[in-house]
C-alpha positions in Angstrom: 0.0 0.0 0.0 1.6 3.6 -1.2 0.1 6.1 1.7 0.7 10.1 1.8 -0.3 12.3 4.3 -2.2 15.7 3.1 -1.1 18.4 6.0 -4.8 20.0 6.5 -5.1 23.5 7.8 -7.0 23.3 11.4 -11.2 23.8 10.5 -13.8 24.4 13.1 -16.0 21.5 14.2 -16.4 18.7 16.2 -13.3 17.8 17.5 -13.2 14.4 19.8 -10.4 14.9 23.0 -10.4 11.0 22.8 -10.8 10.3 19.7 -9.4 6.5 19.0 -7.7 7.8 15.2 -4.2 9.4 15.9 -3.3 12.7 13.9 -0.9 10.3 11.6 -4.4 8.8 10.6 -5.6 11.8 8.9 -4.6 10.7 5.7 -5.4 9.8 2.0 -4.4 5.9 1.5 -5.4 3.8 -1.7 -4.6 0.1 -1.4 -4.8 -1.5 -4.5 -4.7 -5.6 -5.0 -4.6 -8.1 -7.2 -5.3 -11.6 -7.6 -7.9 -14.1 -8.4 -8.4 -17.7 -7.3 -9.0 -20.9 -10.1 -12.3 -21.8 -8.7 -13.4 -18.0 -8.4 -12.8 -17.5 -12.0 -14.3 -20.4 -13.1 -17.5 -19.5 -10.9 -17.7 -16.7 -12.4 -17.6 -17.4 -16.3 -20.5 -20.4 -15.0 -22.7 -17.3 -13.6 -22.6 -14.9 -16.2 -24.6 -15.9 -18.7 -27.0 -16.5 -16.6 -26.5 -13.0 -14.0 -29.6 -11.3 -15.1 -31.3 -14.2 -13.5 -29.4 -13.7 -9.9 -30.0 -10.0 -9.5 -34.0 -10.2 -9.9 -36.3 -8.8 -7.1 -38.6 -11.8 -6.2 -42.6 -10.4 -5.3 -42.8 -9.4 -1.6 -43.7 -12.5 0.8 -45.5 -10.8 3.5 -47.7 -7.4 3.9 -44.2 -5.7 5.5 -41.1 -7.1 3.8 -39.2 -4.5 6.3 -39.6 -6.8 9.0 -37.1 -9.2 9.0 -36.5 -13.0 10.5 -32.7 -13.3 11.6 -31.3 -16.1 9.8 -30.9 -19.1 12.1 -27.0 -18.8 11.5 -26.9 -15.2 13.1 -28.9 -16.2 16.1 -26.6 -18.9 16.9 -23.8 -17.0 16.9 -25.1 -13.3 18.5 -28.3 -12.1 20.0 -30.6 -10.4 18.6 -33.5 -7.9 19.4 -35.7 -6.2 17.3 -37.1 -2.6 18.2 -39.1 -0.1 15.7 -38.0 2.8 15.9 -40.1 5.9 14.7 -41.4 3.4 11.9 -38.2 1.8 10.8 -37.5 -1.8 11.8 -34.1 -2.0 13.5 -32.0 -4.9 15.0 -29.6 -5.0 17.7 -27.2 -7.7 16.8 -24.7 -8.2 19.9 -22.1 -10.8 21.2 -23.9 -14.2 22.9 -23.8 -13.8 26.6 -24.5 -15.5 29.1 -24.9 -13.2 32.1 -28.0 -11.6 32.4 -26.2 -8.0 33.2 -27.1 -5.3 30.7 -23.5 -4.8 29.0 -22.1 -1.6 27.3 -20.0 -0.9 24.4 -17.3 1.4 23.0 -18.9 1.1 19.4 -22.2 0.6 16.8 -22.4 0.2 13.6 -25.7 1.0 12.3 -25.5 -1.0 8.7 -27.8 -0.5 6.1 -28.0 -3.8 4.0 -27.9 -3.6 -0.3 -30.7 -5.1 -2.3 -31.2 -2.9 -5.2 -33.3 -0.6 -2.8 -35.6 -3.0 -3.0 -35.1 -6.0 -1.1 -34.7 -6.4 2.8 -31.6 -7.7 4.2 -30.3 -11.5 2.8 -29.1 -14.5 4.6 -25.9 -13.2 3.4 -26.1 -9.7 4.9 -27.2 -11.4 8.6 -24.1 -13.5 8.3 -21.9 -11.0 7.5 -23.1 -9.1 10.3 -22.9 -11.8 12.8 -19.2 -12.4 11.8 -18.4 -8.6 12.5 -20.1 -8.7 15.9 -18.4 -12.3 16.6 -15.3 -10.5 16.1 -15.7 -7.5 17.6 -16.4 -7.9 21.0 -16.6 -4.4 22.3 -19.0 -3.5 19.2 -23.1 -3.5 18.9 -24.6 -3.7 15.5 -27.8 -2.3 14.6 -29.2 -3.7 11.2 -31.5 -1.2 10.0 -34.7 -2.3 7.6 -35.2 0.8 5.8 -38.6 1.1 3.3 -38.2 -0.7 0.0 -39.2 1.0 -3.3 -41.2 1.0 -5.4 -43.6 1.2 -2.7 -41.5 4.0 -0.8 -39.0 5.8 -3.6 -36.5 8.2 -2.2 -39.0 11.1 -1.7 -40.7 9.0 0.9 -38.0 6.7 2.2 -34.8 9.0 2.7 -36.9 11.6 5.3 -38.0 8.3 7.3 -34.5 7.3 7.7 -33.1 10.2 8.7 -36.0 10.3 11.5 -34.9 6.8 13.1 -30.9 7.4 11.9 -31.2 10.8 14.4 -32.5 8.8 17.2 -30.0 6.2 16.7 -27.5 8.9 16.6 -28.6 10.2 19.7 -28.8 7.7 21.6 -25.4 6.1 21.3 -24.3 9.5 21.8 -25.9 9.7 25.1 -24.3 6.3 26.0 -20.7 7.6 24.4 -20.9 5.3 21.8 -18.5 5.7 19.1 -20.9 5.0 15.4 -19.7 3.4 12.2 -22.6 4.5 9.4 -22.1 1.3 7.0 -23.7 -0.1 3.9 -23.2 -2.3 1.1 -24.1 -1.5 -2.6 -27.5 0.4 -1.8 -26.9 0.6 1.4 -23.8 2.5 1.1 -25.3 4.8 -1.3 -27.7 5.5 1.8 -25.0 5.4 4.6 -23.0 8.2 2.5 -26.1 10.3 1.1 -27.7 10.0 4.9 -24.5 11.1 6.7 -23.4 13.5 4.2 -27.2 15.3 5.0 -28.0 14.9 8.4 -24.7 16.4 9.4 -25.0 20.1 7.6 -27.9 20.6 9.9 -26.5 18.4 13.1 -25.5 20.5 16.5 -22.1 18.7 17.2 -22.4 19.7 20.9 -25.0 18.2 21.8 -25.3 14.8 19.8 -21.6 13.4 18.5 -20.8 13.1 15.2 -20.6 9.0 13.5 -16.9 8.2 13.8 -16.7 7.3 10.0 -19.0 5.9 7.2 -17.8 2.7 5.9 -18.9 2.7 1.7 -18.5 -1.0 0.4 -19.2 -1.4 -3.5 -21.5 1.9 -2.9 -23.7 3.2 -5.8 -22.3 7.0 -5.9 -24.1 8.5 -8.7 -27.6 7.1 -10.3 -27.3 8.7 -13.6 -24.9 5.9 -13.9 -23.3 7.6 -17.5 -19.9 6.8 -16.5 -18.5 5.8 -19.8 -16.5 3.1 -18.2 -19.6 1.3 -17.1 -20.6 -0.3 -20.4 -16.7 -1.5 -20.4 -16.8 -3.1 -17.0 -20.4 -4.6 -18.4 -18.7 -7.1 -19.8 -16.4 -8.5 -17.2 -19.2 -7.8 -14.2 -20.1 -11.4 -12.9 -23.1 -10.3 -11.5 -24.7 -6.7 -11.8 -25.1 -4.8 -15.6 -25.7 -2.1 -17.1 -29.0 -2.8 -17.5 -29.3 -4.2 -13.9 -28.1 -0.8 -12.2 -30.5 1.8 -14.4 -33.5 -0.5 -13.6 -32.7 -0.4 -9.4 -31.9 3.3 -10.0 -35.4 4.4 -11.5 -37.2 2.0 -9.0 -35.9 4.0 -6.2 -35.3 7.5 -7.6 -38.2 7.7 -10.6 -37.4 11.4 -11.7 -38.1 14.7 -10.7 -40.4 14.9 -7.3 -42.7 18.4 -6.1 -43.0 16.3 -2.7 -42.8 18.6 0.1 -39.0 19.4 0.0 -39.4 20.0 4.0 -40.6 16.0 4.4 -38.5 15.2 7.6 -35.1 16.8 5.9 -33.7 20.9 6.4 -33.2 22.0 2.6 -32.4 25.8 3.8 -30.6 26.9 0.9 -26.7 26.9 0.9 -23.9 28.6 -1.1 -24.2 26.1 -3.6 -26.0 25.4 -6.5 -27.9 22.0 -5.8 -31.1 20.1 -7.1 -33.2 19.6 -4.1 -35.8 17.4 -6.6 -35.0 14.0 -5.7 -33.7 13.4 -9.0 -30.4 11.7 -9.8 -28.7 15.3 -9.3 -29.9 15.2 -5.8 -27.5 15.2 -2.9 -29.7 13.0 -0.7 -30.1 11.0 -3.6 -26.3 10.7 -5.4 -23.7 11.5 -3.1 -21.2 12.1 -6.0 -23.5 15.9 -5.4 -22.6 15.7 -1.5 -20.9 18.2 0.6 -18.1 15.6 1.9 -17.1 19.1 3.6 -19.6 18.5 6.9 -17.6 15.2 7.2 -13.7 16.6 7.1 -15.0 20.0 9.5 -16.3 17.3 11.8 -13.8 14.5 11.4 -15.7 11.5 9.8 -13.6 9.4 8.2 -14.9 7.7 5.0 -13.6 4.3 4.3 -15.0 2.2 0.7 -14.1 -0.6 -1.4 -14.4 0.0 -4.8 -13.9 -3.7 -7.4 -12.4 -3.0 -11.1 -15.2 -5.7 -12.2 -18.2 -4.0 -10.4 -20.1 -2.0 -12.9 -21.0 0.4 -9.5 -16.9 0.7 -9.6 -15.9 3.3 -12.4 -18.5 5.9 -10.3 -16.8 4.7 -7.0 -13.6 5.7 -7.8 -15.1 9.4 -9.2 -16.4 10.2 -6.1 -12.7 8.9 -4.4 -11.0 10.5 -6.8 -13.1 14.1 -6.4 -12.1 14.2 -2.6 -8.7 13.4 -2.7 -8.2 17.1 -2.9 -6.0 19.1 -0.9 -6.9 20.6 2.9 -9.4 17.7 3.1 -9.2 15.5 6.7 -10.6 12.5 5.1 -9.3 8.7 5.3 -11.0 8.1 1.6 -9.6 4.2 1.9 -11.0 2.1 -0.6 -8.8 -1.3 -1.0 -10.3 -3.7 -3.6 -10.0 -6.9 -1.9 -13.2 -8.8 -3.1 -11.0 -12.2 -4.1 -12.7 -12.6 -7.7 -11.4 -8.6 -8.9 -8.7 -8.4 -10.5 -6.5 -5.1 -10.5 -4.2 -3.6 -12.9 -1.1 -1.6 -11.1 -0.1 -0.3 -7.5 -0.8 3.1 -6.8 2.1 5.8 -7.1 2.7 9.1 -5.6 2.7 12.1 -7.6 2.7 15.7 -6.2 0.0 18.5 -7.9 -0.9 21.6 -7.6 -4.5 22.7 -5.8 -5.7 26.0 -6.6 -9.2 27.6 -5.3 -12.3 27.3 -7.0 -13.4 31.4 -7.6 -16.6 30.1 -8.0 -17.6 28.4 -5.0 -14.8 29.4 -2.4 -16.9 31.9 0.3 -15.2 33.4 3.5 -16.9 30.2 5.0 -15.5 27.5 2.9 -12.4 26.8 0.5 -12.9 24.7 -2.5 -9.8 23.1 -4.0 -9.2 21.6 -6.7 -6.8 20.0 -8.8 -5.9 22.4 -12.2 -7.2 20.8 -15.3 -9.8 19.3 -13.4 -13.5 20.2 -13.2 -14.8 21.3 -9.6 -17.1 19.0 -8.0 -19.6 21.6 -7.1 -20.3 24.2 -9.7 -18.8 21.5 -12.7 -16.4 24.4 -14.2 -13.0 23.3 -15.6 -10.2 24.8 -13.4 -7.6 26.1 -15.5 -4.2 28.3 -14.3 -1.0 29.8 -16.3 2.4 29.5 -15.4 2.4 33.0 -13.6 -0.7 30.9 -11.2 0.0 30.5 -7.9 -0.6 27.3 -6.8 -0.5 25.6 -3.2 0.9 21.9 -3.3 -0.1 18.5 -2.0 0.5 15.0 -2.1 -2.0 12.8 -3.1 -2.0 9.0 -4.4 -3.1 8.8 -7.5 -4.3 5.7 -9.2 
């Protein structure tokens, strides 16, 4: 793994007196591997023909599909207790034991499970779950059963979950809890979009920040025009092209005049954004996001990102867009799914950072990299020789 460390300039926020990451921590780091098993690549030339077939929604079994039975597996290996919270199914997943004191713990992941934004969480998702919590003692995981779409698109779902997410928040907070925000697929694009929101409008002082977000295969942008995506079509195992735009329109149909103040601020900012629950919607794409809240407040943001994962070409965007300079961010996002293969290691280049004149305020900077477009206003960043230009080190892919 190639690691720089981006020297930030000090930024108001929260600011944790024990906070469990170091100052070395505040870094970029891209680790980048390679390798594929026999018997993973010949699963995987067996399943793709026939892949359209394994990402299909089935019909919904029961009048709530948010309600969820815990897999036998996870209940042998962790308790589990299911609450509602302000209308959202949640479960508390916690390590077996066998005292009948009420125990507390340093941290909680609150994990949001993928499913095309339309499925409730798999066998596979209450395994994986139960292996984290198996391994990390100290840790409490809430699984939270979000509404599905169609039934509930993004205009009705996304105010819901930041309802129960708050409460959540809160109450670990008052129980100095440290939170993880995690998600696969979908659920990271909600565990980025909902953390990216909630915290413009979130008093630090009185309920603590989430630690970090933790992005794994996350769908960043549902316009999904990456033209890398029909390349990576090809060598996807699993998901398509196809696949992807039809879970996109099923949760985020268009253009929405529902009552913008649904359970979510939208006071306006500095910033030109599309508060329409379209595609170009913050709460909706987080490639649109302010990933500023996060560095002011120190979240970290971890991801994986596969190089044969049609969701991957967007990933890397959005990495790639905050790996500016003066950002406090731990962007890491290894590929280590066993069936991706991966083309080089990363190197370390130094660049130069200039400020955007279009969205840099007395409040906030904007940086970005010369020759590059900014992420918020779009405009191509350009500078002459006689430009002065502050530098940084970055790993670039």
């Amino acid at each position: 793994m190639t690691t720089q460390t981006v020297n930030p300039p000090t930024v108001d926020g929260y600011r944790d007196s024990d906070d469990e990451f170091s100052s070395d921590d505040q870094e970029f780091h891209v680790d980048e591997r390679s390798g594929r098993s026999w018997p993973t690549k010949i699963l995987h030339n067996v399943i793709q023909p026939i892949k359209p077939k394994l990402v299909e929604i089935g019909k919904v079994s029961s009048a709530d599909p948010t309600r969820c039975k815990p897999s036998r597996g996870a209940r042998k290996r962790c308790d589990v207790q299911e609450n509602k919270v302000e209308g959202i199914w949640t479960y508390d997943m916690t390590p077996k034991s066998s005292d009948a004191e009420k125990r507390s713990y340093s941290r909680r992941i609150l994990y949001f499970a993928g499913g095309g934004w339309q499925a409730p969480p798999s066998g596979q998702h209450w395994t994986f779950c139960a292996e984290m919590i198996n391994r990390l003692q100290d840790t409490r995981l809430t699984l939270v059963s979000y509404p599905l779409a169609p039934k509930d698109p993004v205009q009705d779902a996304f105010p819901a979950i930041c309802k129960t997410y708050n409460v959540l928040l809160k109450q670990s907070s008052d129980l100095g809890e440290r939170v993880i925000v995690a998600g696969d697929s979908s659920g990271g694009n909600i565990a980025l979009c909902l953390v990216t929101w909630t915290m413009r409008h979130q008093d630090v002082h009185a309920v603590r920040p989430p630690s970090a977000i933790l992005a794994i295969t996350a769908t960043t942008d549902l316009r999904h025009n990456h033209p890398d995506i029909k390349k990576v079509d090809k060598v996807d195992p699993i998901l398509s092209e196809s696949s992807i735009n039809a879970t996109a329109g099923a949760w985020a149909p268009g253009h929405s005049d529902v009552n913008q103040q649904n359970g979510t601020n939208t006071e306006k900012t500095d910033r030109n954004e599309k508060l329409d629950w379209s595609a170009d919607d913050p709460r909706v794409s987080p490639i649109h996001a302010d990933v500023g809240v996060c560095i002011r407040n120190n979240v970290k943001i971890h991801g994986i990102t596969a190089s044969h994962d049609v969701l991957g070409p967007e990933a890397v965007e959005f990495r790639e867009r905050y790996s500016t300079p003066h950002r406090r961010t731990n962007l890491s996002m290894p590929g280590r799914d066993p069936g991706i293969s991966y083309d080089s290691s990363p190197d370390t280049k130094k660049m130069p950072g200039v400020l955007c004149p279009q969205c840099t305020t007395t409040e906030k900077e904007v940086w970005v990299v010369p020759g590059h477009s900014c992420p918020y206003c779009g405009n191509l960043i350009r500078v002459s020789k006689n430009s002065t230009a502050s530098t940084f080190n970055m790993v670039e892919r």
